[in-house]
N, C-alpha and C positions, 0 to 999 in steps of 0.2 A: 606449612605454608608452601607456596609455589605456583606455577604455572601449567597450563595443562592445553594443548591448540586439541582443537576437534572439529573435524570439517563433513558435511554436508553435501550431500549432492542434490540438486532440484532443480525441478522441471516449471519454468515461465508459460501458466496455463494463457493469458490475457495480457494486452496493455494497460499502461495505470500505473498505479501507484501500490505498493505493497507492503505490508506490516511485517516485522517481527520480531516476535518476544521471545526473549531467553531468560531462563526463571533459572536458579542454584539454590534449591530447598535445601536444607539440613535442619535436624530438632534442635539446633541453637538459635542460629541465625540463618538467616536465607535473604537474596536479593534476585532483580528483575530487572532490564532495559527492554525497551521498547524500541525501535527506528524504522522510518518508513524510507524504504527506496522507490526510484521511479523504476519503471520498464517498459522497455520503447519494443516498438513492431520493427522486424528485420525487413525494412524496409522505407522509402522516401519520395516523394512528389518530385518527376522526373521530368522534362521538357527536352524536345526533342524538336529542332529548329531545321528550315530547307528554305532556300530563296530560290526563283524561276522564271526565267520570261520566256512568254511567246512572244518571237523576233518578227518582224515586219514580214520576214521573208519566207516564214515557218506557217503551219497554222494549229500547232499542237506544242503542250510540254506537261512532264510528267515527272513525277518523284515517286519513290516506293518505301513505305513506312515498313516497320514491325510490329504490332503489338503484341507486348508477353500476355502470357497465358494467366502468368499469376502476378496478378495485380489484382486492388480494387473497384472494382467495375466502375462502379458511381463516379469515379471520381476521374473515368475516364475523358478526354475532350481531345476532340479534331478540331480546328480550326483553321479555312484558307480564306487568306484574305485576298483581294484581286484587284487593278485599277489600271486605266489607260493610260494614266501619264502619274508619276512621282512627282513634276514641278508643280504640278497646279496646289499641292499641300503649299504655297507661298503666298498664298492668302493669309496663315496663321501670324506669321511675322506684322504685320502690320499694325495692329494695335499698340506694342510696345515701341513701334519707331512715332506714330501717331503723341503718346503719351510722354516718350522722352521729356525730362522737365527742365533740360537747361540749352542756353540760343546763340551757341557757336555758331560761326558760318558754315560750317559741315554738317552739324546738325538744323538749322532752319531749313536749310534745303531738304533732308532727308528726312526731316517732318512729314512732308507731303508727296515728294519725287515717288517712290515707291508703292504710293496708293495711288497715285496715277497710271504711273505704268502699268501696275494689277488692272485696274477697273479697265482700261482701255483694249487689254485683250481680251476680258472677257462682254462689255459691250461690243468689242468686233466680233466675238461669238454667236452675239444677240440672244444675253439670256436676261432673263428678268432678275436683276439683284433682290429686287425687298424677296423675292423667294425663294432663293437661294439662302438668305441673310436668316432665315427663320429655320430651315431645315438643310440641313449638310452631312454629307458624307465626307467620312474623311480619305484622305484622296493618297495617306503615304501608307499604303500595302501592310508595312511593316510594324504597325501597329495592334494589338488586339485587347478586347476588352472591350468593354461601350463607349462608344464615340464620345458621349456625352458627361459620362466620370472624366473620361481622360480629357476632354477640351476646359474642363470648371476646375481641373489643377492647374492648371495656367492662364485661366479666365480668357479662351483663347477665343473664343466668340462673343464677347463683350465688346463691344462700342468698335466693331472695325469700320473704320472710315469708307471702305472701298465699296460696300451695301450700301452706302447713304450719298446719293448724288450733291443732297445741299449741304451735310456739313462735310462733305470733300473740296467741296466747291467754295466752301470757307477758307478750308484749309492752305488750299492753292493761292486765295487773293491774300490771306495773312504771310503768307509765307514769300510769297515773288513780294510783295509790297518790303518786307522786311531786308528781301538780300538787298531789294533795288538801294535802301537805302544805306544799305552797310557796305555799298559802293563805293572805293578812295573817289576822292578827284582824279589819280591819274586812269581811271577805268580796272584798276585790281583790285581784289579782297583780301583782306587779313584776316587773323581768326576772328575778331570780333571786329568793333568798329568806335571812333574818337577820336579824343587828341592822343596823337603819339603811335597810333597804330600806320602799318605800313605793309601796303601788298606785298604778297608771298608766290613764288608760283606754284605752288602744290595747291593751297589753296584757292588759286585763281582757275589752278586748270580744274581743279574738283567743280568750284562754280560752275564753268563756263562748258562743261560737259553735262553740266546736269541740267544745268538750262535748254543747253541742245537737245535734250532727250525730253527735256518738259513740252518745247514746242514740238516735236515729233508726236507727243502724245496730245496735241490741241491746247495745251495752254497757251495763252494771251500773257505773253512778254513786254515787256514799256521799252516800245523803241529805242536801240541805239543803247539800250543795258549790254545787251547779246555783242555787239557789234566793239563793245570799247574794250569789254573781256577780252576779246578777240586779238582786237588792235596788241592791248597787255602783252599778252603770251607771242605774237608776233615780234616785238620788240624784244622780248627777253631772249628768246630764240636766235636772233637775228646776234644779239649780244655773245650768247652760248656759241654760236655756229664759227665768228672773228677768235672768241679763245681757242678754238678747235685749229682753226687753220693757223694760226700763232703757235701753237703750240706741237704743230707737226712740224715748224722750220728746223733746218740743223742749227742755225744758231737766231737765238730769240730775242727780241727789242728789251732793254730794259725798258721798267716801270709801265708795261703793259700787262693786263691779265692776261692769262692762257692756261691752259689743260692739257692734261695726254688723251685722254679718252672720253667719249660719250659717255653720260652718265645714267641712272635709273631714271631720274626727271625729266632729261632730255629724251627719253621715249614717251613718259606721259605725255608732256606737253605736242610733242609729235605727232599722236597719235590724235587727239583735241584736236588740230590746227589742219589735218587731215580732214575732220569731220566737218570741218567747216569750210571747206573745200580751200587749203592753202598746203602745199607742198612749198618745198624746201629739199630741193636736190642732194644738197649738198651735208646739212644735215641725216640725210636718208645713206650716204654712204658712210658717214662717219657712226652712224650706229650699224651700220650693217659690218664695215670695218672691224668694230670695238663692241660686236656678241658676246665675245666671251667674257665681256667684264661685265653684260647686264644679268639684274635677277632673273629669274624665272620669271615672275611676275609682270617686268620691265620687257620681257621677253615676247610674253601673249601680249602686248597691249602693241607693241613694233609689230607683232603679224598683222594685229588687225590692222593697223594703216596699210600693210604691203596688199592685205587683203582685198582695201577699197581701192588703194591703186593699182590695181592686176600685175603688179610683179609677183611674177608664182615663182620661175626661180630664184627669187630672194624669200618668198615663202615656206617655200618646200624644206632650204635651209633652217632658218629659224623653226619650223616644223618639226624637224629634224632631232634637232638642239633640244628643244623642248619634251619630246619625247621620252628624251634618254631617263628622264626623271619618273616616267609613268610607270607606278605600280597600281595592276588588276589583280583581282581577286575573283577566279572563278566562282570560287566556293559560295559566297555570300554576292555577288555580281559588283562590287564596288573595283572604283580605281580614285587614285589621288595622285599628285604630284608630292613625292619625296625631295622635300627642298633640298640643297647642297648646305652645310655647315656656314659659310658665309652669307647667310640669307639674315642678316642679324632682325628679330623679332620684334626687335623695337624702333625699326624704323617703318615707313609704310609698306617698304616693297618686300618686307619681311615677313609679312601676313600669310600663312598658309590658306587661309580661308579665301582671303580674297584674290592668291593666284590660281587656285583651284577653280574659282568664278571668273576671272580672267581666260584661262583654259578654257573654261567649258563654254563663254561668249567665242574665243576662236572655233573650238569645233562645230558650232552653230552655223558656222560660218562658211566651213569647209569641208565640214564631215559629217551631218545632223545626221544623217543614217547609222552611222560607225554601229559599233560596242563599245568606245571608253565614253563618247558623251553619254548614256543615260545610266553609267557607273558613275560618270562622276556625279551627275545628281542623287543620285541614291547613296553616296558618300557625304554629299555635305548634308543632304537631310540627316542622316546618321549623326552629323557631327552638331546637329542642333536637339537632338534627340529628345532630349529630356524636358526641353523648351519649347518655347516657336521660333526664337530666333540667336543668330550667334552670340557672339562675343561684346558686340559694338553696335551703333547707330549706322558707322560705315562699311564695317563688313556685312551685315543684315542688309542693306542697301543695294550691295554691290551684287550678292548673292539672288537677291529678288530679280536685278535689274538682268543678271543672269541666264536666270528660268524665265524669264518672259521672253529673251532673245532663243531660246530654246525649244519652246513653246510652239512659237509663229513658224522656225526652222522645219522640226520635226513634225510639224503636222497635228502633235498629239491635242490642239484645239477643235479640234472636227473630227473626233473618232465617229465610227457609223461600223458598228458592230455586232455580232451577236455573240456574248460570250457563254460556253457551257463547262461545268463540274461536271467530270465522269470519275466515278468510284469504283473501281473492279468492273470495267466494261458495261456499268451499266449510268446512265445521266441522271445528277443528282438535283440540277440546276441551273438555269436557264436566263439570262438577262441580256436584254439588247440596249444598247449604248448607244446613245448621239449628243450632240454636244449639247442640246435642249436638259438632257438627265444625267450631264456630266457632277454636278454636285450632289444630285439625289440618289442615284440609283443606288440599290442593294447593294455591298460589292464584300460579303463575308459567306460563307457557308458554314456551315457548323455541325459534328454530332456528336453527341454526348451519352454516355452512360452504356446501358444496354446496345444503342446502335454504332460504338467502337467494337467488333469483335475481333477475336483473336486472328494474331498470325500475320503472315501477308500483304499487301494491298498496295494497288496503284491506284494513284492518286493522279489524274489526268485535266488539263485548261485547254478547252477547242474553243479556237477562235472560228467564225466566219464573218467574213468585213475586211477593212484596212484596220492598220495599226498596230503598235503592238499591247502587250497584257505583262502587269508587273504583278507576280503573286509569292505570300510566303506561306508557308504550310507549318502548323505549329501539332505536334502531339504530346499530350502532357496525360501522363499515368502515375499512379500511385501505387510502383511496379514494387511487387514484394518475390523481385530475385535472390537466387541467392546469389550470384557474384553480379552487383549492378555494375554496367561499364560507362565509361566517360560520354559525356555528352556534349553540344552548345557549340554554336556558331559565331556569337560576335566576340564572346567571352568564352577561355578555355581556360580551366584549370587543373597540372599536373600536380599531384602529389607525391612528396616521394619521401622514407623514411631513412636514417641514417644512426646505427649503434656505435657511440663518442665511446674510440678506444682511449685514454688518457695516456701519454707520451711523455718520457720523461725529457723535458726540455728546462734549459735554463738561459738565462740574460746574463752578464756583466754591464753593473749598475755602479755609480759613486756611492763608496760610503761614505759614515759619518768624518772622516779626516781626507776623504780625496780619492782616499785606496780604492781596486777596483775589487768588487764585492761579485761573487756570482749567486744568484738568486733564481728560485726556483720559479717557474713559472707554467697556469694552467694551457696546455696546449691537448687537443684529440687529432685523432684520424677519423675520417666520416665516413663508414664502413656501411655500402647500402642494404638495404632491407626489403627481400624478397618477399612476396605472399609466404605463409605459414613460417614465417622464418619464427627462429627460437632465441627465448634472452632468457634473462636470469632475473630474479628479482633484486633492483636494486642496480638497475642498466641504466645510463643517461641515454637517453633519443632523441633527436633532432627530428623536426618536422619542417618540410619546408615545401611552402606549396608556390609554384610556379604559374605563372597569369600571364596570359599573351590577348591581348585586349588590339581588337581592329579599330580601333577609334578613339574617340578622344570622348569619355564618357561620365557624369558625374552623381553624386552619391549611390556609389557601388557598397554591396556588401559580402564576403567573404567568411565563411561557415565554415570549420575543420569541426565535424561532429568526432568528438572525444571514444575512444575504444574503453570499456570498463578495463579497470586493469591497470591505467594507466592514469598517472594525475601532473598537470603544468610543475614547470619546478617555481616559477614567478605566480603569483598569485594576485597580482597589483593590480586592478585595469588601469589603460591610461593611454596617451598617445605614446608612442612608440619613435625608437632614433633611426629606422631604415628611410628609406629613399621615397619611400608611398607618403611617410607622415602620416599613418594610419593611427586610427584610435583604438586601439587592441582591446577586448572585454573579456573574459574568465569567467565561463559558466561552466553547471556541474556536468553540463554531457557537449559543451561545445567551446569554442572560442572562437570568436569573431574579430574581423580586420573590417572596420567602417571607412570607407575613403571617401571625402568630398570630391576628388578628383581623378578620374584614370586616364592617363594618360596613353596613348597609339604605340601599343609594343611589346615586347617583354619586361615583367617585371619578376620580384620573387621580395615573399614576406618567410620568416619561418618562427620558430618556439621549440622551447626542450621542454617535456618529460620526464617523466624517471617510470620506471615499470616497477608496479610493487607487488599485483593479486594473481596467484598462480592461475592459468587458467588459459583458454583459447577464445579470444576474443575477436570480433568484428568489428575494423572504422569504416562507417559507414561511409561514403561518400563526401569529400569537400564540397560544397557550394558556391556558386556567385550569383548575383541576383541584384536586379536595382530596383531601390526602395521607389521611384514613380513609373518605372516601365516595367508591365511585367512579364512582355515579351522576352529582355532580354533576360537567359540565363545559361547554365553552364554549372555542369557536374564532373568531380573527377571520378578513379575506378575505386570500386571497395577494395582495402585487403584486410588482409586476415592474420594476426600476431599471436602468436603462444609464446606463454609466462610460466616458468617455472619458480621454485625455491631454488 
């Protein structure tokens, strides 16, 4: 009896799947196993991501791809997509503010508010809805795939209000009929409306701005509604503005109210009371004073009254201020405002989404030309991505209300263009733009298979016309490199490996009577692991892949294609105790990280290993990939591990 190892050298002719049978004849006895392995191609379905605008002021932009030589042809694909403006994609939102099924005073309004404001620019366009309503392009660049798969995940062309002049027109008389009567007696609104309810001014100023902006867009208001909001937030103001000046004295009346500072409200309502043409001096200095105590958010809404009032230098300040928070992003053209830690998320003025729309109404306002305003659009689209609309009834709202101030600013409602694809110097495609064939026009190019060839190639977007051009260029190969390298734009993933030396460490712990016990406990050192690097069989390794996500994005997924050679030391799937809250799964040549939610930033997942089949193996590339967008993705680099006895 005994043991006897006998090893084999061979050659992987195919992909597939493979048998083999090992037979031990003898003239006593004899036996036989059978097992079929997989065997995968040295290689993976790569994507290869670019964003680019032709600027108002420019009339060309260009990006230069590579494609490798070995790959599989077929499965090659170009794809640029192109569009005059990213806000007009604010038509999708609608349906779900439309369908909303419960009738808060926030929400009754923004039942209807937002598909007015939509239809009203683009009737100021003068285009024919029912035929736009039947045939649409989709208008956010950064999409690819067929319009019409990707609009029936989200039922996004389904029953929008803003195509349909009479059930919009429903919409508006159920909706003004409804707030009119969720009207207190003293002229304010509460969340809802009855016995016991009592005006609020958050939600009076939210009414009575959204009113103002109803009748700007031709709704028919019941007299003296408008006028008593007004009165409301006048009085509460008036209220606010005595604690201000009470509360600047050196020495303070008892049993009187008072404050040290302006507050996040005391600029909503400001800015409201502004619009309805009432200043308050005195109030204007006391938030101008007490900046640095407002939000961000509280922040853009005090420019915009300085705005309508032409104090530019109390603008420029506030400006200023607000700025400091702006991060751009070359790379992919986005910019957001990075709230300060005190922006708490659970009140209103703590909404990243809706200071970011706050933002991008001031730069409409002041800067509709810039570079951060149509970043920052192209960041909130980003930040709805996977949907048509955010988070809320009121951020989706605010965010519309937005892109329509945006819109009228920048011009991009009367593009008159002629847009051309140049491929290596030579014109691949041709389309002329005006606001008539702003929802229809072509606005993708494509080539596929055979006509991606090797090497090279510039990729060029010549405008002639005004305006500018938003385009992303996608290259996706089935590149059978041999060292594939990292890829992906919104989503990046580094990989990196680490050989756990084990470390002799101990604790002092109570024993069983009190004494102090020293006890032995598991610690390593994370020692990293270069390409070709060499272990032993029977090495613990750490895998830990690192994810820097620009956005805020949801059901992401996360692929560590497994090296043979090497096998998980956990075998359980399940969700997992890090910080993502991932749903971890253990397959035979992979393990996956499913996350409902990814968050704007850096994160890191990882898993141990143990090396056990001698031999020089290849881990293919980590993956990221989101299961309804399949623009976005992102690949780390391959390495290469040798396993000895």
């Amino acid at each position: 009896g005994g043991e006897q190892r006998v090893d084999w050298r061979v050659r992987v002719l195919r992909e597939g799947t493979t048998t083999i049978r090992m037979k031990a004849l003898t003239d006593e006895e004899s036996d036989a196993v059978e097992m079929q392995f997989p065997c995968h191609v040295h290689g993976m379905l790569k994507t290869e991501s670019w964003a680019g605008t032709v600027r108002p002021e420019a009339d060309s932009a260009r990006v230069t791809i590579q494609v490798p030589s070995e790959r599989r042809i077929e499965q090659s694909v170009l794809e640029v997509r192109y569009s005059p403006t990213l806000a007009g994609a604010m038509v999708d939102a609608l349906p779900y503010l439309a369908e909303y099924p419960y009738g808060c005073t926030e929400q009754t309004l923004n039942r209807f508010l937002p598909s007015v404001v939509t239809q009203k620019v683009l009737l100021d366009m003068k285009l024919d809805l029912e035929a736009i309503r039947d045939k649409r392009t989709n208008l956010n660049a950064q999409e690819i795939g067929d319009d019409r798969e990707r609009a029936a995940q989200w039922k996004r062309f389904d029953r929008n209000p803003v195509f349909d002049r009479d059930e919009l027109e429903r919409m508006v008389k159920e909706g003004v009929t409804k707030l009119t009567n969720m009207q207190l007696s003293d002229g304010g609104w509460g969340w809802f409306s009855g016995f016991g309810e009592r005006s609020y001014p958050h939600t009076t100023a939210v009414v009575v701005h959204g009113l103002q902006l109803a009748s700007q867009n031709d709704v028919a208001i019941v007299p003296g509604i408008l006028e008593n909001g007004i009165a409301w937030l006048n009085r509460y103001q008036a209220e606010e503005t005595q604690k201000l000046k009470i509360g600047s004295l050196a020495k303070k009346p008892e049993k009187k109210p008072w404050k040290q500072h302006a507050d996040n409200l005391d600029a909503f309502v400001y800015m409201v009371l502004v619009d309805a043409g009432h200043d308050e001096p005195a109030m204007r200095e006391y938030l101008y004073r007490d900046r640095e105590h407002l939000a961000v958010y509280a922040k853009a809404m005090f420019g915009l009254a300085l705005h309508k009032l032409h104090d530019n230098e109390k603008l420029a300040m506030i400006a200023r201020n607000i700025e400091q928070f702006l991060v751009q992003d070359a790379e992919n053209e986005t910019a957001y405002l990075k709230l300060p830690g005190d922006d708490y998320w659970w009140h209103w003025y703590g909404s990243e989404t809706e200071a970011n729309a706050y933002y991008l109404k001031l730069l409409s306002r002041v800067d509709p030309q810039g570079v951060a305003a149509p970043r920052l659009v192209k960041y909130l689209l980003n930040n709805r991505k996977h949907a048509t609309y955010w988070g809320s009834t009121r951020d989706t709202a605010v965010c519309v209300e937005a892109f329509a101030d945006y819109l009228r600013a920048s011009g991009e409602t009367s593009p008159d263009m002629t847009v051309e694809v140049w491929v290596d110097g030579a014109k691949r495609q041709e389309t002329h733009l005006t606001s008539d064939n702003l929802f229809t026009f072509e606005n993708k190019f494509v080539l596929s298979g055979k006509d991606v060839a090797d090497g090279k190639h510039v990729v060029e977007l010549r405008r002639r016309g005004q305006g500018p051009v938003y385009f992303n260029a996608y290259l996706t190969n089935f590149t059978l490199e041999d060292y594939i390298k990292r890829a992906g734009l919104e989503v990046r993933v580094d990989r990196k490996f680490y050989k756990l030396e084990p470390l002799d460490k101990q604790t002092e712990v109570a024993g069983s009577r009190g004494q102090v016990v020293s006890q032995q406990v598991e610690k390593f050192e994370r020692v990293p692991l270069g390409d070709l690097a060499m272990l032993k069989s029977g090495d613990l390794v750490e895998i830990e892949l690192e994810i820097e996500s620009k956005n805020d994005y949801e059901y992401v997924i996360f692929e560590d294609m497994k090296a043979a050679g090497f096998e998980p030391v956990d075998v359980r799937s399940g969700y997992t105790n890090n910080g993502l809250g991932a749903y971890m799964e253990f397959r035979d040549d992979r393990v996956s990280f499913f996350l409902r939610q990814l968050a704007r930033g850096r994160h890191s997942v990882s898993y141990r290993v143990r090396a056990e089949i001698p031999g020089r193996f290849s881990a293919l590339p980590a993956r990221a990939y989101a299961m309804y967008a399949p623009e976005l993705r992102g690949n780390s680099d391959e390495i290469k591990l040798q396993i000895e006895d």
